[in-house]
N, C-alpha and C positions, 0 to 999 in steps of 0.2 A: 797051417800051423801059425800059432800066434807069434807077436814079437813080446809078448807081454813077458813071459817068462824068463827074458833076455835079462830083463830090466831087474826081475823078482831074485834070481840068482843069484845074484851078484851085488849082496846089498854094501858091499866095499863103495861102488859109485855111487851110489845114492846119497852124495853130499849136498849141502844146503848152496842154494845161491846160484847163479850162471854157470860155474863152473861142473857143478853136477850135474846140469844140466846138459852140455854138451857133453858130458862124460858119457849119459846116456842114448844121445845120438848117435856116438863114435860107438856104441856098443851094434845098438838097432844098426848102422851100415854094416858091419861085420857081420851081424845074424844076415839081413839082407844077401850079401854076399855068400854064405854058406848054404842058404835056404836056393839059391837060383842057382849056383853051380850042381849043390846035391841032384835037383830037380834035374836028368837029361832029358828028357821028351823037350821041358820049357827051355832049356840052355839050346838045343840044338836047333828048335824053329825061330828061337829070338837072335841065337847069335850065328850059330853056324849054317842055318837057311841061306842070309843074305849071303855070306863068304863064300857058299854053296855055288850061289845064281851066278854071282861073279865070274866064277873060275868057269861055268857052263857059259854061258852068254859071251864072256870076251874068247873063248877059245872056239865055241864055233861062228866068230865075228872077226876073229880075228886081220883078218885081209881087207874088212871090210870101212868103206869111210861115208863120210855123211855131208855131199854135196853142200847142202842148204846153210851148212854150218862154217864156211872154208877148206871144205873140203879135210876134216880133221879126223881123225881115226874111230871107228865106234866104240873103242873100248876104250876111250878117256872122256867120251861122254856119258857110257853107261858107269862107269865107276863112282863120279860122284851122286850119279842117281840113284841107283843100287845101293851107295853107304845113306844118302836121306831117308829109303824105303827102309832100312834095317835102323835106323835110329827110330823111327815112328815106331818101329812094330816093336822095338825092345821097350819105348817109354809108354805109348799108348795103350796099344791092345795090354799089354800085360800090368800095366797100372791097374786099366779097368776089370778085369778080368779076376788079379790079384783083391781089389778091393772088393769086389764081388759077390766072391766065397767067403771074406772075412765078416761082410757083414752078413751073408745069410747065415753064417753058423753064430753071429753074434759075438764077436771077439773084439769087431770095434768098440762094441757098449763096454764090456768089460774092461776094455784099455783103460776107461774115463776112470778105474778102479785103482789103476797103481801108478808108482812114481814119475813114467814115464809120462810127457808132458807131450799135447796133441801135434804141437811142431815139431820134436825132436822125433814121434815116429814117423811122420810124413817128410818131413827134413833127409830119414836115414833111408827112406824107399828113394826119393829122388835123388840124392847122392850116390845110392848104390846103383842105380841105372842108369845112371850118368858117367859112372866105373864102366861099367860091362859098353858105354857106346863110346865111350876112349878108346878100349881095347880094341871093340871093332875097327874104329877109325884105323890103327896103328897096322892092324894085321891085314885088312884093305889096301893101308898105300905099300907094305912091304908087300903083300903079293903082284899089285900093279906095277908096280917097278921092277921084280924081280923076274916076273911071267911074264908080263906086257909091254914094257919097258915103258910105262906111263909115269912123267915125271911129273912133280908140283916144284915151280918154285919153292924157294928157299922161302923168298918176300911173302910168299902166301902161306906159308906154313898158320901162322900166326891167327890169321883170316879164316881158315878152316876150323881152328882150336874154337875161334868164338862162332862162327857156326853152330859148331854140334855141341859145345855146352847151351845155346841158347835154344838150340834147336830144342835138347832133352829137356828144358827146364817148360819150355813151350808146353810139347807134345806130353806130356807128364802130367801137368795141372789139366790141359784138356783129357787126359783119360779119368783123372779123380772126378772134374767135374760128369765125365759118359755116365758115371757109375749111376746117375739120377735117375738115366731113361733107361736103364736096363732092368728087366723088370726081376730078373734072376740067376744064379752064380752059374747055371746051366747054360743059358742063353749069353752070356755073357762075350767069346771070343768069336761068335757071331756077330752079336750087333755091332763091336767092335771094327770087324775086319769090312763090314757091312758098311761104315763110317768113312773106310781111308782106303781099301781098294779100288771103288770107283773112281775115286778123288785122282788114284795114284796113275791112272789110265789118261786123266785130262791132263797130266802134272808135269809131262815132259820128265819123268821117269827111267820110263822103259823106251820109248822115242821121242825124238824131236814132235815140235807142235808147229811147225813154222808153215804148214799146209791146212792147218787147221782154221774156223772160221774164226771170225773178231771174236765173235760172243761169245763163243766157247774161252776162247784165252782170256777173255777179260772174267767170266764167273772162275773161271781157274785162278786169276790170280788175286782173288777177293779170300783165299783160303791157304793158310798156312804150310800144306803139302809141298805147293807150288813154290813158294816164297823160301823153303830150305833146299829144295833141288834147285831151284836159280839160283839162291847165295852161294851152294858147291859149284853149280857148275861157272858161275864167275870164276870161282877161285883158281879153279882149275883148268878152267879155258887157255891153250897155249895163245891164242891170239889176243889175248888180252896184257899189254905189257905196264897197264898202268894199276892202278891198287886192287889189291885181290878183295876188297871189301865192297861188299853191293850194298849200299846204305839203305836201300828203300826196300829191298827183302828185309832187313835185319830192324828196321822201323815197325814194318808190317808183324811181323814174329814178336818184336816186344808188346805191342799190341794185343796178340793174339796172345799173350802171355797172363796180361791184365785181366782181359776176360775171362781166360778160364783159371783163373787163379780168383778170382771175384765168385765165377760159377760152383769150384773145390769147396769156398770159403761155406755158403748158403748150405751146400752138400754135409760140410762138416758139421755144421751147428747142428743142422737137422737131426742127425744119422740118431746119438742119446734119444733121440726123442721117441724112435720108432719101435 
């Protein structure tokens, strides 16, 4: 479905200047929003999969703790890895996937057609999937704490918030720019997953890496995967009493932000032209 119609509706907001223009952002995040919750097959693998693995993984782990790490419980290390794995897969796979289909049916071209203005619809898809990995976040630590008894500091609260908005702003711009090498809306949640599951095996995800070779960890942490599950699991590391902020993940992640926000950019010009 397009967002175009969002825009065409409702020719109330289509005021001249800035202002109507955000007007029509605030619209596109709202369609956003109704378009992915309507969607259950996409709401259930993007948001309630991760919340899924959680509640499976820490409950039959529960007992269990991880040496290598101080000896610290497995279900407060898998938690912040599990919310990285489920922020990727709400921003990336489904960015690129979503862009996809729109452009094989041709509804990107058509955009260039109405009011809505090329930022404010990419503006409203990354805003709105930056919504649904809040929520996750929120409904993660209330289940770790209430199930698991997995606590975050208070001081880290803070430290997490800028994580996973940077995370999604990250993983977001690199799904728009995926959309280049996919070659169709069919193929699309393959190449995708093809992209960041392997990645998510080197990434200290789903276990520790601390047995694994040099080379291995250091091409792991050349890639953004790595660099959002080490900035959670900083955060949330109970052995860690000094700032919940890992600066050189969150270096790396802006980084890797540039990039694929430079790759989105080329994507986008393109797209009209095809």
């Amino acid at each position: 479905m397009s967002a175009m119609p969002q825009a065409l509706d409702r020719p109330d907001t289509v005021t001249t200047g800035r202002t109507g223009d955000l007007a029509l952002a605030g619209w596109q995040v709202a369609y956003e929003q109704r378009a992915f919750w309507r969607n259950r097959t996409r709401a259930f693998f993007s948001f309630g999969m991760p919340i899924m693995l959680l509640v499976l993984f820490a409950s039959l782990n529960s007992g269990g703790r991880i040496a290598e790490l101080g000896n610290i419980r497995y279900v407060v290390f898998f938690l912040p890895g599990i919310l990285a794995y489920g922020i990727i897969i709400t921003q990336f796979v489904n960015m690129a996937a979503g862009l996809a289909i729109q452009r094989d049916n041709g509804l990107l071209k058509r955009m260039h057609g109405t009011p809505l203005p090329g930022w404010a619809y990419v503006g409203g898809r990354v805003a709105s999937t930056a919504l649904v990995a809040l929520l996750m976040t929120v409904v993660m630590l209330v289940i770790g704490y209430a199930a698991f008894d997995v606590h975050l500091r208070a001081e880290a609260i803070p430290a997490v918030g800028i994580d996973v908005l940077l995370g999604s702003a990250t993983f977001a711009a690199l799904g728009m720019a995926a959309v280049s090498i996919i070659p169709n809306a069919e193929a699309a949640p393959v190449v995708a997953n093809v992209l960041i599951l392997p990645l998510s095996f080197i990434s200290g995800i789903w276990y520790p890496l601390t047995g694994a070779p040099d080379w291995l960890q250091k091409v792991a942490e050349t890639f953004p995967v790595e660099r959002l599950a080490d900035a959670l699991h900083h955060a949330f590391d109970p052995m860690n009493h000094g700032s919940a902020f890992a600066g050189n993940d969150l270096l790396w992640l802006a980084i890797w932000l540039v990039i694929g926000v430079r790759l989105a950019m080329r994507f986008w010009r393109r797209e009209p032209a095809r």
